[in-house]
C-alpha positions, 0 to 999 in steps of 0.5 A: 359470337359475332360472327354467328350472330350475323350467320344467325342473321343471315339466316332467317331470310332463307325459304324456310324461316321465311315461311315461318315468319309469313305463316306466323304474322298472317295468323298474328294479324288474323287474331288480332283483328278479330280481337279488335273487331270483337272488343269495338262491338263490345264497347260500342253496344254498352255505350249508346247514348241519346245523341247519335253524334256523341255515339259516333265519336265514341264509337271512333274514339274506342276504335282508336284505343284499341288499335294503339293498344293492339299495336302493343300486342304484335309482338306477344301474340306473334312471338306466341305463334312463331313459338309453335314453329320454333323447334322446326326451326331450330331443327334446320339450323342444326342441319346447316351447321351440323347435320351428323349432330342433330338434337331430337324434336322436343315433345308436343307438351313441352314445345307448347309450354315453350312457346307460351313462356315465350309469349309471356316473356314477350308481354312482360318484356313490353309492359316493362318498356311502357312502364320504363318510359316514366323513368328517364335515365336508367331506362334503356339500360334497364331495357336492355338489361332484362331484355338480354336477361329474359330472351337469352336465358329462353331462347338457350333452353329451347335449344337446349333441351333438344340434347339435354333434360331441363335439370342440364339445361338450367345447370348449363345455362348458370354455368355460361350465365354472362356469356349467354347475358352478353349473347342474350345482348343482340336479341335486346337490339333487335327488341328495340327495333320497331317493326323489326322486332317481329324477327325477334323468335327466329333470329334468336332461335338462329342465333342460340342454337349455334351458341348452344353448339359453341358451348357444348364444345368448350373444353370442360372446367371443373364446374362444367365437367359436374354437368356433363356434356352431349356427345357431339 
């Protein structure tokens, strides 16, 4: 687990995750300010007022706003856009770690609905952080709780399914829950990490599919032969 979390790790620094994460954050920063330039004209044009100066301050105060609660976005909207890449991704990690056993590319329908889960995991995961912020104590381990929970059980299926149907997939990931929770721990880390976080879809990607791997050759127990496994 360690050491795949840090080959993982290593990984998304290469020439291809490095163009995934380029392409997925010019595009994150492309929306994103076209959303904030097109709500700043919105609450400016139905705010005017007699007094040029208050419009002003408004007009600030309403650029401001939407800029902190933009800052809150980064993440979904970039986890929205890295998702479209992400079973590329997963399709060259498996080349580098086990080029006579690749999965098989997932369909277009399911890869969008992927990559709509994640973003809303990602927004899910961040109001959650907002509304933890009230709770001091069991916040962070709330935080890290459902933060390990949410992108381990995600990012397993993603790799997943490119051997198994879902059925096998769910079946799988209940089977291997506290491992894949324990797993789903270092993608948590990672989420705390300001700025960082952007890494967050293709580290995890990185990481799941090698733990999908180490799953699938674990020798078989009664409750994991009713599964089945795929011949690798």
């Amino acid at each position: 687990m360690f050491s795949d979390a840090i080959d993982a790790f290593n990984q998304i620094f290469t020439p291809p995750f490095r163009k995934v994460l380029l392409r997925s954050l010019a595009l994150t920063l492309a929306v994103l300010a076209l959303v904030w330039l097109g709500l700043d004209r919105l609450a400016t044009s139905y705010m005017a007022t007699p007094w040029p100066w208050l419009d002003t301050l408004i007009a600030i105060a309403a650029a401001l706003g939407l800029l902190v609660g933009l800052v809150f976005l980064v993440a979904p909207v970039s986890a929205l856009v890295a998702g479209f890449y992400l079973d590329e991704l997963a399709e060259t990690v498996e080349r580098s770690i086990a080029p006579d056993h690749m999965g098989r590319a997932l369909p277009g329908g399911q890869a969008m609905w992927l990559a709509v889960k994640f973003a809303a995991v990602s927004v899910l995961v961040t109001l959650l952080a907002l509304a933890l912020l009230l709770l001091p104590g069991i916040n962070i381990l709330a935080f890290f709780g459902a933060n390990a929970y949410l992108l381990g059980r995600e990012y397993f299926e993603l790799a997943a399914l490119r051997y198994r149907p879902v059925a096998e997939v769910r079946a799988l990931r209940k089977a291997h829950g506290l491992y894949l929770f324990v797993c789903g721990l270092f993608i948590a880390a990672l989420v705390a990490i300001p700025v960082a976080n952007l890494l967050t879809p293709l580290f995890a990607t990185a990481f799941m599919v090698r733990i999908h791997k180490r799953i699938a050759r674990l020798p078989p127990t009664p409750r994991k032969a009713e599964i089945g496994q795929a011949t690798f």
